[in-house]
C-alpha positions as CSV (number, residue, x, y, z in Angstrom):
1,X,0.0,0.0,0.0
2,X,0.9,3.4,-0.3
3,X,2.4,4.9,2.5
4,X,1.1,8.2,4.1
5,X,4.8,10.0,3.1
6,X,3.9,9.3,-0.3
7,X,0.9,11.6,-0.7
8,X,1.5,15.8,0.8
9,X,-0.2,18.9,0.1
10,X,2.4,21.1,-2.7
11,X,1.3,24.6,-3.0
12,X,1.2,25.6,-6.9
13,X,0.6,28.9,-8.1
14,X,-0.8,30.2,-4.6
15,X,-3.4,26.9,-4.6
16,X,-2.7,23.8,-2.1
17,X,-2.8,20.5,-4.3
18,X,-3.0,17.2,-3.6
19,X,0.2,15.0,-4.6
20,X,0.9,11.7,-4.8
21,X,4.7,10.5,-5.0
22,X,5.6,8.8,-8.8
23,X,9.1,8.0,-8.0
24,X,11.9,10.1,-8.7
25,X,13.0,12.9,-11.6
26,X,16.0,10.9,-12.8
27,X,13.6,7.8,-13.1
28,X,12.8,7.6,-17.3
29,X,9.2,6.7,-18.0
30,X,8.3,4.5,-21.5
31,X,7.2,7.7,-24.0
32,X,3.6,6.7,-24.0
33,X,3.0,7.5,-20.1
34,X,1.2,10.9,-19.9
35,X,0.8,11.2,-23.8
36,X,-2.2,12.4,-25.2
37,X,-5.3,12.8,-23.7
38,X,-5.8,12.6,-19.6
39,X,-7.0,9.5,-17.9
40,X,-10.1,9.7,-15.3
41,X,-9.2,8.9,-11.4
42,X,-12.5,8.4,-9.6
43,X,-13.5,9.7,-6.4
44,X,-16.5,8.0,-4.6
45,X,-18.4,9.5,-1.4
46,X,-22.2,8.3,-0.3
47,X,-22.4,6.0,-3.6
48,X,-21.9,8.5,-5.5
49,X,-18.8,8.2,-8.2
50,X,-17.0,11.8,-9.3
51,X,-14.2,11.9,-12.3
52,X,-11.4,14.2,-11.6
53,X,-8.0,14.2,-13.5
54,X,-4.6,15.3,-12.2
55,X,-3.8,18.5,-13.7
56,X,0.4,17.9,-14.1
57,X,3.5,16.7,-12.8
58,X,5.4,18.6,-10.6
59,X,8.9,17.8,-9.4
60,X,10.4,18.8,-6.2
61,X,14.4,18.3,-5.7
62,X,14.7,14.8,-6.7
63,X,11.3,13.8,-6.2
64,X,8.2,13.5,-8.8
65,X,4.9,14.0,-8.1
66,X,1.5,13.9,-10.2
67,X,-1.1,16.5,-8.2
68,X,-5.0,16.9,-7.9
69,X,-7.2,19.5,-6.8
70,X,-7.1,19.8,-2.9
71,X,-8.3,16.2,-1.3
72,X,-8.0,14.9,2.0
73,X,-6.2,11.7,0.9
74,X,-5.3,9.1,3.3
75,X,-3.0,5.5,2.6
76,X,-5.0,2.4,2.8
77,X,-3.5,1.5,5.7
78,X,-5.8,3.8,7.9
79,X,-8.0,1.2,6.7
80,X,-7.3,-0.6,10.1
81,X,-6.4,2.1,12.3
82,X,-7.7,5.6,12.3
83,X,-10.7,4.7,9.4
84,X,-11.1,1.2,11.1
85,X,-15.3,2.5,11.9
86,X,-16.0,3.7,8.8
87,X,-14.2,0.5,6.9
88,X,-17.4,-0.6,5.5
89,X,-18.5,2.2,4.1
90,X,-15.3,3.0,2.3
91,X,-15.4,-0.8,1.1
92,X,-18.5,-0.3,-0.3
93,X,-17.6,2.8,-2.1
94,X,-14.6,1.3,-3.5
95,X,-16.7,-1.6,-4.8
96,X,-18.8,1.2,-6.1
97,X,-16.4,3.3,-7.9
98,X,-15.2,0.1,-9.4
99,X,-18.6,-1.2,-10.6
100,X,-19.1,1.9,-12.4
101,X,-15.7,2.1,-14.0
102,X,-14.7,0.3,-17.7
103,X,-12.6,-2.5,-18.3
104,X,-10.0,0.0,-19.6
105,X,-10.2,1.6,-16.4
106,X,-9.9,-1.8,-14.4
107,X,-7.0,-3.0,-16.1
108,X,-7.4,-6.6,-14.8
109,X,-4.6,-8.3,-15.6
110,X,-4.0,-10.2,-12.2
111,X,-7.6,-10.3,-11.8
112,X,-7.9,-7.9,-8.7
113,X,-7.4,-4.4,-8.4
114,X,-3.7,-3.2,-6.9
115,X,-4.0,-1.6,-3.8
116,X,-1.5,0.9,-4.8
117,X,-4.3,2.4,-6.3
118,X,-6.7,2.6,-3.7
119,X,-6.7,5.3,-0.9
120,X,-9.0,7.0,1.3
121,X,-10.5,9.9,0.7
122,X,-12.0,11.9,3.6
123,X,-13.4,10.0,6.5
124,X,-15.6,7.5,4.2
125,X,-14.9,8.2,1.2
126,X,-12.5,6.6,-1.6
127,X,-10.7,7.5,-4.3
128,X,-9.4,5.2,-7.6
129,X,-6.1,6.2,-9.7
130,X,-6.4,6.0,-13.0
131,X,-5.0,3.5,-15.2
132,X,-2.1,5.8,-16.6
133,X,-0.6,7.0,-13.0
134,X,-1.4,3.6,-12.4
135,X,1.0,2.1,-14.5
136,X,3.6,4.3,-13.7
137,X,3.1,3.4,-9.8
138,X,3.8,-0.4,-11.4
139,X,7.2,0.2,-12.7
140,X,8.3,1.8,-9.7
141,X,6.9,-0.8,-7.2
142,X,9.6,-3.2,-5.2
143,X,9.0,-6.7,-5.5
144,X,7.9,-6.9,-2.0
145,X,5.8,-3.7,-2.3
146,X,4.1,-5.9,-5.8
147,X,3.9,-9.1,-3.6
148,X,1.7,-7.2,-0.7
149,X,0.1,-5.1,-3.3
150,X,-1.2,-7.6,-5.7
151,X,0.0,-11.3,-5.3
152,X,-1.1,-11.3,-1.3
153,X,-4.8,-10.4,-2.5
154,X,-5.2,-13.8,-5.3
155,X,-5.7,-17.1,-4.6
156,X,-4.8,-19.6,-7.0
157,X,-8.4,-21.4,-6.7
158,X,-10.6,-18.8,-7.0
159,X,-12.4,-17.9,-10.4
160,X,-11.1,-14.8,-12.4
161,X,-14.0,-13.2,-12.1
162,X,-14.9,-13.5,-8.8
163,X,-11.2,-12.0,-7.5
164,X,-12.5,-8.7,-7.0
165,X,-15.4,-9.7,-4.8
166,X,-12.9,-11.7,-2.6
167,X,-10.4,-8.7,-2.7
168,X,-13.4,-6.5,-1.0
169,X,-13.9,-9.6,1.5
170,X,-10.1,-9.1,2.1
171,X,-10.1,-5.5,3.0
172,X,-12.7,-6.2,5.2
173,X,-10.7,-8.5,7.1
174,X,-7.7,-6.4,6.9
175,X,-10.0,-3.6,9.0
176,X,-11.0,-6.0,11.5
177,X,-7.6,-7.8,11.7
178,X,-5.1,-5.8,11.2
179,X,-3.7,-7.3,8.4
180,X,-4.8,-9.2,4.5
181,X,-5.8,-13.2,5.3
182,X,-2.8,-13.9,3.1
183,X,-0.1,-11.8,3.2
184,X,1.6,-14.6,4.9
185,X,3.8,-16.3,2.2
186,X,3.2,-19.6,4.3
187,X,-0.2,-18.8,4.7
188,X,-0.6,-19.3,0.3
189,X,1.7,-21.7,-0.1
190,X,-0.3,-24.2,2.6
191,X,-3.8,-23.9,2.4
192,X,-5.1,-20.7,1.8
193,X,-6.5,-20.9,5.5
194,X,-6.6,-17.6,6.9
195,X,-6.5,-17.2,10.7
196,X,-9.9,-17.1,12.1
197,X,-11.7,-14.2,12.3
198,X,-13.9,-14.4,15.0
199,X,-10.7,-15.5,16.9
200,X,-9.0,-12.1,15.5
201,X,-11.7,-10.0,17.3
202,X,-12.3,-12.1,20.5
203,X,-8.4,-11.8,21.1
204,X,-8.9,-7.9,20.0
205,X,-11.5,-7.8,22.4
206,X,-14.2,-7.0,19.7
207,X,-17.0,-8.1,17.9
208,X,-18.4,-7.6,14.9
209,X,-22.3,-8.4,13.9
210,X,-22.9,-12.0,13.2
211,X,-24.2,-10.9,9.7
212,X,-21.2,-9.1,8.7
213,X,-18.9,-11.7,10.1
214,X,-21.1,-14.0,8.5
215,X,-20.3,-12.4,5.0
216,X,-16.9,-12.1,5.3
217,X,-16.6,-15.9,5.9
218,X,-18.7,-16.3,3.4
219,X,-17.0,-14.5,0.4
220,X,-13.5,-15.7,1.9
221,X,-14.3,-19.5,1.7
222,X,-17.1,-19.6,-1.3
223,X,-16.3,-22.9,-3.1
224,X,-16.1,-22.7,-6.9
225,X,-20.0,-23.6,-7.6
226,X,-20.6,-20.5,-5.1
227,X,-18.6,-18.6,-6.7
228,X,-20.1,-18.7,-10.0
229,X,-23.8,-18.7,-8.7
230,X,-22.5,-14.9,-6.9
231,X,-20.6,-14.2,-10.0
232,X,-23.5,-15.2,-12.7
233,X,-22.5,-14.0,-16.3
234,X,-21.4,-10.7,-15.9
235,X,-17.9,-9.3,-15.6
236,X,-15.6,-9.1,-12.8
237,X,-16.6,-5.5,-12.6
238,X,-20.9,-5.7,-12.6
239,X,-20.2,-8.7,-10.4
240,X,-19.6,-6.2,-7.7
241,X,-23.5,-5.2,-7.7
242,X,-24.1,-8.4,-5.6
243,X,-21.2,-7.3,-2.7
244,X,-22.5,-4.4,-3.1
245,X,-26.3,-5.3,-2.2
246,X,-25.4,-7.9,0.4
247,X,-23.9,-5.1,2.3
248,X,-26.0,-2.5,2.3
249,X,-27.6,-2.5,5.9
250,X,-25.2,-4.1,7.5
251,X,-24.0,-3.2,10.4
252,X,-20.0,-2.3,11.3
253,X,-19.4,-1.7,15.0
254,X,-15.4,-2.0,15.5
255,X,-14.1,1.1,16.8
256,X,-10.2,2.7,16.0
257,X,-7.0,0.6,16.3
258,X,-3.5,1.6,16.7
259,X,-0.3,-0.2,15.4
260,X,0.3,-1.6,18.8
261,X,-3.2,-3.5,19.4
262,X,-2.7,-5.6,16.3
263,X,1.0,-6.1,17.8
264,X,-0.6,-7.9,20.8
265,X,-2.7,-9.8,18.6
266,X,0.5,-11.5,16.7
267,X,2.0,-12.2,20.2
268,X,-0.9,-14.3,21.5
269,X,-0.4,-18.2,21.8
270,X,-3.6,-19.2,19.6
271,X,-1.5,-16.7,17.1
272,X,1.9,-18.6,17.0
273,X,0.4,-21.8,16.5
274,X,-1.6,-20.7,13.9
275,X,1.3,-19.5,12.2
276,X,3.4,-22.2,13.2
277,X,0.9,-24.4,11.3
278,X,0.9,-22.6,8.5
279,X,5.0,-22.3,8.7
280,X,5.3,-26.4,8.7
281,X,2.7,-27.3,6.0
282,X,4.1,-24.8,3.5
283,X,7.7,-26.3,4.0
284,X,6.3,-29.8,3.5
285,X,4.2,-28.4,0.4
286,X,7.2,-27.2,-0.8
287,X,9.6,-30.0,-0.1
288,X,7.3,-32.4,-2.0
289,X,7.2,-30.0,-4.8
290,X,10.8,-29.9,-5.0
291,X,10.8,-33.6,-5.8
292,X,8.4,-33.5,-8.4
293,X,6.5,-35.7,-7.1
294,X,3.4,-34.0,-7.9
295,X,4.1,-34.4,-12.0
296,X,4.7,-37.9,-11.0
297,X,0.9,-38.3,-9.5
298,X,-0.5,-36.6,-12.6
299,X,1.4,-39.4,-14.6
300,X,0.6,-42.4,-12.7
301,X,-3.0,-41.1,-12.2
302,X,-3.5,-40.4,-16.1
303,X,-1.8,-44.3,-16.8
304,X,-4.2,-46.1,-14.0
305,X,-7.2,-44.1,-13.4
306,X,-9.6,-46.3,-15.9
307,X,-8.3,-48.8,-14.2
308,X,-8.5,-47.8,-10.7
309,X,-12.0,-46.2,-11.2
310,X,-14.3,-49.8,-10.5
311,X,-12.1,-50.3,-7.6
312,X,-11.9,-46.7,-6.2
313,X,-15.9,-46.7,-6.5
314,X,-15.7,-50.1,-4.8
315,X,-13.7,-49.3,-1.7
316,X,-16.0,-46.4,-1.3
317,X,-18.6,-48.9,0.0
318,X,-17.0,-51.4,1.2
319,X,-16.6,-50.8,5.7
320,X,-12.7,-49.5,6.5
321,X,-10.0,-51.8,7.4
322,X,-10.6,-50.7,10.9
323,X,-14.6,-52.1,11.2
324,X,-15.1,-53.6,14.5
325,X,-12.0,-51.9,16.2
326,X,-12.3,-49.6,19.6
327,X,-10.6,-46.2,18.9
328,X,-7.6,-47.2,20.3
329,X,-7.5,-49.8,17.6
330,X,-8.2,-47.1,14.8
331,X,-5.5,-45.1,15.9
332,X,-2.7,-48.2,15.8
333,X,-4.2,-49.4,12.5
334,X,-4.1,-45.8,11.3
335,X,-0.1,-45.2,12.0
336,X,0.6,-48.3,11.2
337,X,-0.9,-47.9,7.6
338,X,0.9,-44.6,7.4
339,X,4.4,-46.4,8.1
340,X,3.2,-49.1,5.7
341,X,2.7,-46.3,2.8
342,X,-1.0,-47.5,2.4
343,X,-3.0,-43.8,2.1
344,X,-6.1,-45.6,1.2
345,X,-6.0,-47.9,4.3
346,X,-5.2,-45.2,6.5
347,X,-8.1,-42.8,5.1
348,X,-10.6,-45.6,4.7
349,X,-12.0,-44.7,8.2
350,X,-11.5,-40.8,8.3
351,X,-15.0,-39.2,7.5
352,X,-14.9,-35.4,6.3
353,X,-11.7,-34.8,8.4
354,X,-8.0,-33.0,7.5
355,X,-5.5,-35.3,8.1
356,X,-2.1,-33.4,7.8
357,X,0.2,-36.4,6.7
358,X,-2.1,-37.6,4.2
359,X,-0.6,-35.5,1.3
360,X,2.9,-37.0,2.4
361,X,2.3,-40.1,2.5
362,X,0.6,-40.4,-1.1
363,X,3.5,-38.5,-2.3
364,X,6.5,-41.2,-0.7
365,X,4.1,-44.0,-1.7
366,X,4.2,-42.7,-5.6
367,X,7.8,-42.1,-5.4
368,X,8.4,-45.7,-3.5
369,X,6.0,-47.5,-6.2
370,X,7.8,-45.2,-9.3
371,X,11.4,-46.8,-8.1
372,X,10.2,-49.9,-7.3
373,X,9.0,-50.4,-11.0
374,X,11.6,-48.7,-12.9
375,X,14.9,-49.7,-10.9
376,X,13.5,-52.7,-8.2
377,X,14.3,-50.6,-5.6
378,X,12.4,-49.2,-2.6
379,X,13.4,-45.7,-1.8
380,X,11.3,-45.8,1.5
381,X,12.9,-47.2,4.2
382,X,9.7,-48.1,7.0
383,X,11.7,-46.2,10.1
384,X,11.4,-49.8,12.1
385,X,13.4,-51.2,9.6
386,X,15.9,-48.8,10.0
387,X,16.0,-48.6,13.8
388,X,16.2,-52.7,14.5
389,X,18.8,-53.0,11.3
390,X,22.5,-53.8,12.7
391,X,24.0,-52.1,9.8
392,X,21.8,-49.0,9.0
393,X,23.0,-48.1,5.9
394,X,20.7,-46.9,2.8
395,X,20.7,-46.7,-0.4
396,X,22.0,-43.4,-2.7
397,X,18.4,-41.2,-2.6
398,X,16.5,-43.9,-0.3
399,X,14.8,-41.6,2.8
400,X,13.9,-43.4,6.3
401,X,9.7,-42.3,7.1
402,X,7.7,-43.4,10.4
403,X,5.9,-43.1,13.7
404,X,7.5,-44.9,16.5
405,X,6.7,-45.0,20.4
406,X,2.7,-43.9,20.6
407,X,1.3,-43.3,23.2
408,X,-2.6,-42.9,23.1
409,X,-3.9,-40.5,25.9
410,X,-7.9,-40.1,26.4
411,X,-9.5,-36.7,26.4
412,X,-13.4,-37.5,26.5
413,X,-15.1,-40.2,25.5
414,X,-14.9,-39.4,21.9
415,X,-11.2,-37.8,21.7
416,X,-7.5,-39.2,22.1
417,X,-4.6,-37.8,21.3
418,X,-1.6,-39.7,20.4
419,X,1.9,-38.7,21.5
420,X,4.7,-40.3,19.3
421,X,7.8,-39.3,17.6
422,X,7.9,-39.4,13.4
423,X,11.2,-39.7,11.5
424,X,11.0,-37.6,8.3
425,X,12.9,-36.0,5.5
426,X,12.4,-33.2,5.9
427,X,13.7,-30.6,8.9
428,X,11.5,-27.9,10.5
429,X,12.5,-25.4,8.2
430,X,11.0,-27.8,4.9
431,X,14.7,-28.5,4.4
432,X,16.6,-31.5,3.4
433,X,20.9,-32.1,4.0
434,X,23.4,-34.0,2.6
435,X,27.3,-33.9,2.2
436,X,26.3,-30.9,-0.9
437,X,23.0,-29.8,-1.1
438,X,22.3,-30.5,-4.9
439,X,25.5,-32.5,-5.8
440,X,25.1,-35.6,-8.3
441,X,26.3,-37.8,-6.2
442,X,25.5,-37.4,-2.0
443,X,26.8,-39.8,0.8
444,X,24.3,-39.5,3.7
445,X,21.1,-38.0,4.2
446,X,20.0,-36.5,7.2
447,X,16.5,-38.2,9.3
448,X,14.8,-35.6,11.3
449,X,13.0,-36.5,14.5
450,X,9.5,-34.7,15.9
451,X,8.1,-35.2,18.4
452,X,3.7,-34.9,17.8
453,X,0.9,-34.6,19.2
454,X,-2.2,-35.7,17.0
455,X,-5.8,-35.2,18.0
456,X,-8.2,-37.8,17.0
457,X,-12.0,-37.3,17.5
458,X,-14.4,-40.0,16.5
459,X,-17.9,-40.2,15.4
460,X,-19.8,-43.8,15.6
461,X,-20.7,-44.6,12.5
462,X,-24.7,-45.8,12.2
463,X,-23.8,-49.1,10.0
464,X,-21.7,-50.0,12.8
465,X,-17.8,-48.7,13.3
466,X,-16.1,-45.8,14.4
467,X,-14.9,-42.6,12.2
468,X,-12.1,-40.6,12.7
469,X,-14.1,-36.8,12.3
470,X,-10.8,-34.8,13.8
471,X,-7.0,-35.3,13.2
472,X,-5.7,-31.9,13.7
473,X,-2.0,-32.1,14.6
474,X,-1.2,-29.6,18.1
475,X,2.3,-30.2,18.1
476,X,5.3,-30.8,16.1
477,X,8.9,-30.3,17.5
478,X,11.4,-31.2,16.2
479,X,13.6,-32.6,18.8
480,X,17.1,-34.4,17.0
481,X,18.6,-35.9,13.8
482,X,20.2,-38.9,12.8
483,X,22.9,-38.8,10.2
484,X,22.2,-42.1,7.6
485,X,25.2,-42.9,5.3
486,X,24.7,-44.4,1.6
487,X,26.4,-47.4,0.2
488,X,26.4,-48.3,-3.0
489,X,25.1,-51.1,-3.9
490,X,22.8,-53.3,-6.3
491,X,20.8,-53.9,-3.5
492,X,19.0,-52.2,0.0
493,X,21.3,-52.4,2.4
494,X,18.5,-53.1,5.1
495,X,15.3,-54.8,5.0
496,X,12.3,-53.4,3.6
């Protein structure tokens, strides 16, 4: 966002102006910037949309401006703090000014609006930059200033059209929390799962009206069919009318902020874990990306899936592995399975759950089952294996993955949480060592050792078992490392 010490007042020809900052003199712009005929800027108070264009550029020392007629202008970022009661208002002239405007004017090319072209204008009110100042505030943008400005507002599963409605969802929750659902890096690169914002506003000690919470959720979370049902036919643009009308009425009853509230808030327990969370699934996103294992899915699914379909359907009906076990049971059967590299044994009895090690596991079992056909080897040592083997050697590229020493701990009569320790591949920072990072040929391989705390909540099911409905990992520390060396040979060294 803009920052407040980019906009001032210059006073030209006895008459205060408006400015906003365009980088510096020495800074050469393409020749078509500022040719020809003026661009529109909008400025939106009550609902009602005014065009106003800047009337020249001005330098100062060695700093360019473009200036207005006399506005009070504010950053964005007042959003949450000073303007943080009348956010809704000025959301809703945003969306507005932005429903009225052209495609031209839009200039979707990202899909949402940059937000170095938004700011505040009076205490409700809004105002748009035109495209042409616009595009001059692009080139001059850092690469962190473009990443907060524009990437931070998309995510990669929502519609094209329906990005702007989500990006007035996000500024709502930026004025309630302090801060854009995923400015986080981790936070896009995991799941997209913003931190709650009920929680946000209980810890603020706030609260917002169960209507416009209720909205805010809504447009933040909208699955894809939702999305197009809001979105209908029209362009990204009209498709505004229907944020527009949900919110008219709506109440907004969250009083100023300061810099130091929102502070507290990102010190508080239920905050660290959240980003902790967030932290350790983006690194294991991003470790198993690094392998490549996802193209490797694509291909074996793509080869198999007319085959697999009959049985896939099959297994749908058929009761889980773990019919006629007590929870305990489930639990054992279900770490054991993961060890084993059998996702669809371990997920046959979770019902409508998020079970973090699932991704994981299907990615080393299609890694493990790629080796095993194309070189007769198994890359995957189960870490029981490796712990009883006399000689614990491994193979060049094999990896050691497992739970060991569970301990089951009952909550309630429906909850149990299991404490064990998993070997992995992967560090707490999503990394992976050897004797040279990327070299051709490595000599070890590092194991890494957490200890975790899983949660499991069950449901009985009515045709007669019990479902895992909860597997939401509270813990995951990583507490030592064991250094594995490679030997090469035509053969695992250790059983498998």
């Amino acid at each position: 966002m803009v920052k407040d010490s980019e906009i001032r007042t210059l006073v030209i020809e006895g008459e205060e102006k408006t400015a906003i900052r365009i980088g510096n003199k020495e800074e050469s712009l393409p020749a078509h910037i500022f040719q020809g005929e003026k661009h529109d800027s909008l400025v939106i108070r009550d609902g009602k949309v005014e065009k106003v264009r800047y009337e020249a550029i001005y330098n100062e020392g060695e700093k360019r401006y473009v200036y207005f007629p006399k506005m009070d202008l504010f950053s964005l970022d007042h959003l949450s703090t000073t303007h943080r009661h009348n956010a809704l208002s000025i959301v809703r002239n945003i969306a507005i000014g932005l429903e009225s405007a052209g495609e031209s004017f839009l200039n979707l090319e990202t899909g949402v609006f940059p937000l170095y072209r938004i700011y505040i204008c009076g205490e409700d009110g809004a105002f748009l930059l035109s495209p042409d100042i616009g595009d001059v505030l692009s080139l001059i943008r850092t690469n962190e200033e473009r990443i907060s400005e524009v990437n931070a507002l998309i995510r990669r599963d929502s519609e094209d059209s329906y990005r702007l409605i989500a990006e007035m969802g996000e500024l709502l929750y930026y004025a309630a929390a302090g801060d854009l659902p995923y400015s986080s890096d981790d936070v896009r690169k995991y799941k997209y799962q913003e931190f709650p914002l009920e929680k946000a506003l209980e810890l603020l000690n706030d609260r917002l009206d169960e209507k416009t919470l209720g909205l805010v959720n809504l447009i933040l979370h909208a699955k894809r069919q939702e999305m197009r049902d809001i979105m209908g036919n029209r362009t990204p643009g009209k498709a505004l009318s229907w944020f527009i009308s949900r919110t008219d009425g709506l109440n907004w009853d969250l009083e100023e902020k300061d810099g130091k509230d929102y502070e507290g808030l990102r010190e508080c327990t239920e905050y660290k874990a959240f980003e902790q969370k967030a932290f350790s699934g983006a690194k294991r996103n991003t470790f198993f990306r690094k392998k490549g294992t996802i193209i490797a899915i694509c291909i074996i699914a793509a080869a198999l899936v007319s085959a697999a379909l009959y049985d896939y359907i099959s297994r749908l009906l058929e009761p889980p592995v773990s019919a006629g076990m007590s929870q305990e049971e489930v639990i054992m059967r279900f770490y054991e399975d993961q060890n084993s590299l059998m996702p669809d044994s371990m997920m046959s009895a979770v019902k409508g759950a998020d079970v973090p090690q699932e991704n994981e596991v299907m990615n080393l079992y299609v890694t493990s089952r790629m080796r095993m056909a194309y070189e007769q080897i198994n890359p995957v040592v189960n870490v029981d294996d490796y712990l009883s083997a006399e000689n614990p050697e491994l193979i060049t590229g094999a990896t050691v993955y497992g739970v060991t020493d569970i301990e089951l701990e009952r909550v309630d009569d429906d909850t149990i949480i299991a404490h064990s320790k998993w070997y992995t591949p992967y560090s707490e920072d999503g990394g992976t060592e050897n004797d040279g990072g990327d070299v051709t040929e490595p000599t070890y391989t590092i194991i890494f050792i957490k200890d975790v705390d899983q949660v499991f909540d069950f449901t009985w099911n009515e045709r007669g078992w019990w479902n895992i409905t909860g597997a939401e990992i509270t813990k995951f520390d990583e507490v030592g490392s064991i250094r594995a060396d490679y030997v090469k040979t035509d053969h695992t060294p250790i059983p498998l």
